[in-house]
N, C-alpha and C positions, 0 to 999 in steps of 0.2 A: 382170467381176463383175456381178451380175445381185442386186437388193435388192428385195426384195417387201414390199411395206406394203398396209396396209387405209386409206383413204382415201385427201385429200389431204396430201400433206405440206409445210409453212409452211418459212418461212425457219428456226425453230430449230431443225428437224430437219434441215436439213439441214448445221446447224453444230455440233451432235450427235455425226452419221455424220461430218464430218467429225473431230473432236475423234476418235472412235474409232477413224479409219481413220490417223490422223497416228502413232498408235502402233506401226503396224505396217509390217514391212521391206518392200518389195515388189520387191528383190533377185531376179534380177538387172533388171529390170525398170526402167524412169524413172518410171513413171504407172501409174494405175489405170484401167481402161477401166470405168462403171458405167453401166448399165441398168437404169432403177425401172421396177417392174409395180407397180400396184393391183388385189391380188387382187377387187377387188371389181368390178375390169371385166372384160370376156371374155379368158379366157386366147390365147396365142397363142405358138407355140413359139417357145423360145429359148436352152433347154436338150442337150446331148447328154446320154442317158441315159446311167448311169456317170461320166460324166464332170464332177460338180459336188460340190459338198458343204456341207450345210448349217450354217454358223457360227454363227449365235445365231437361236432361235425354230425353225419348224413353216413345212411349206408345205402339207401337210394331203396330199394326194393329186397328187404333183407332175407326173403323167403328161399333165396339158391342157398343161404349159407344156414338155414336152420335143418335140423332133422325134421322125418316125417317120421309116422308108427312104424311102415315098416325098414327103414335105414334101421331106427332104433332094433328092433327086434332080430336085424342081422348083427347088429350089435352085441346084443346079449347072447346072440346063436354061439358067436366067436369068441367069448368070454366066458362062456361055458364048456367050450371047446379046451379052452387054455388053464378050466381054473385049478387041477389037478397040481400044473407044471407052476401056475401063480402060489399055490401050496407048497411046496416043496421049496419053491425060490426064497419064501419070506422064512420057513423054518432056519432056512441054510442060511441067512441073513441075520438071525434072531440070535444062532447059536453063539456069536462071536459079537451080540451088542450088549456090551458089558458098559457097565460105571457113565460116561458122561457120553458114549453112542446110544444109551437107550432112549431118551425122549426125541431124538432123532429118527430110530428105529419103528416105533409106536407109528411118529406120523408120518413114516412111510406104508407102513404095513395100512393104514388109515385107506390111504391113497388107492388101494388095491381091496378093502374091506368094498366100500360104497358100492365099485361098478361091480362088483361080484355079486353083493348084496340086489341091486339091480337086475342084473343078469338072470339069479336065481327065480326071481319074484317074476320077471317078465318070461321066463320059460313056466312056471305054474300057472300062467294066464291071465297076470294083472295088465294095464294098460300100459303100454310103453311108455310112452310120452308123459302121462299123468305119473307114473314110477321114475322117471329119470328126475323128474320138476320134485320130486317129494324130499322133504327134511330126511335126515337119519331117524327121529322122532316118528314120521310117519312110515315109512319103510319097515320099522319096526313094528307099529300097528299093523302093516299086511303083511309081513311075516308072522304075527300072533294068529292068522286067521291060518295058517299053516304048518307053524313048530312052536306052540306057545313056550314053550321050556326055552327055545335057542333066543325067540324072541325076547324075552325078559332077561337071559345072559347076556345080549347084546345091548338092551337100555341098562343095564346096570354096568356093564363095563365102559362106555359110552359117559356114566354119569360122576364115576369118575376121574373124567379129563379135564384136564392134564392134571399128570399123576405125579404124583410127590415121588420123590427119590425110594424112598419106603414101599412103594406101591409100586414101580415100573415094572417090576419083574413080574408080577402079577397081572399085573394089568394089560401088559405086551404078550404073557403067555394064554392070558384070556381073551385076546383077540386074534392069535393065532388059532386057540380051538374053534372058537367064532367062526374062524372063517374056512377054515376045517370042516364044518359040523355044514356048512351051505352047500360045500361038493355033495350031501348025502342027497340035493333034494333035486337032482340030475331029474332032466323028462326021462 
């Protein structure tokens, strides 16, 4: 979620937005992911066009704060760049998430699957913008058009989330090779 305000905002705005946001399911979800902009400083994408919607107030002219193709596609250059060391960070994270850190661990490792997953797809030459807007569902349809074996590991590990206690280790070590298996498809 992405909150735009015109100045600074104090502590009882932000107990405010909170009081506001307690109201609301965010189903199937744990948390809210929230990123403040102040329109009043230089915009800087953050947005996919289509892909947001405005809940209360105006953002005037939202097009400074969305991405273009190519924003996006130095995006992926640079996530591609990093996905090696993003590899190695989530093993070393993985190693020590035993018993009640692992459904915690899963969706972080999650966090890091998509824009990888992305990244990947967009250096093979799909469309930025239309790849960044796409479900994990569809992301995985244009990976089938390029690794059908990784793509159908990733809709089955994918299908079952979240993962019973029974299943985490499995299912956290199969989305670690997931995303493992996405450094192969380097340009």
């Amino acid at each position: 979620m992405a909150a735009f305000h015109r100045g600074a905002l104090d502590r009882s705005d932000y107990v405010a937005i909170h009081r506001a946001l307690d109201a609301v399911s965010v189903y199937p979800f744990a948390y809210l992911q929230v990123r403040y902009h102040d329109v009043k400083g230089r915009p800087r994408p953050t947005l996919i066009p289509g892909q947001y919607a405005i809940v209360h107030g105006t953002l005037g002219d939202g097009r400074p704060w969305e991405y273009d193709e190519a924003e996006l596609q130095a995006v992926a250059a640079a996530l591609t760049e990093q996905h090696a060391a993003v590899v190695l960070g989530q093993a070393e994270d993985w190693s020590s998430a035993v018993s009640e850190r692992r459904p915690r661990q899963i969706r972080l490792m999650l966090t890091k699957l998509k824009p990888a997953l992305r990244a990947v797809l967009v250096s093979l030459g799909e469309p930025a913008l239309a790849t960044w807007a796409d479900s994990y569902d569809g992301l995985a349809r244009r990976l089938a058009g390029y690794d059908r074996p990784l793509a159908e590991a990733l809709a089955e590990v994918l299908a079952e989330l979240p993962a019973p206690p029974e299943r985490q280790r499995v299912v956290g070590e199969t989305l670690l090779e997931v995303l493992a298996r996405l450094g192969h498809h380097r340009p």
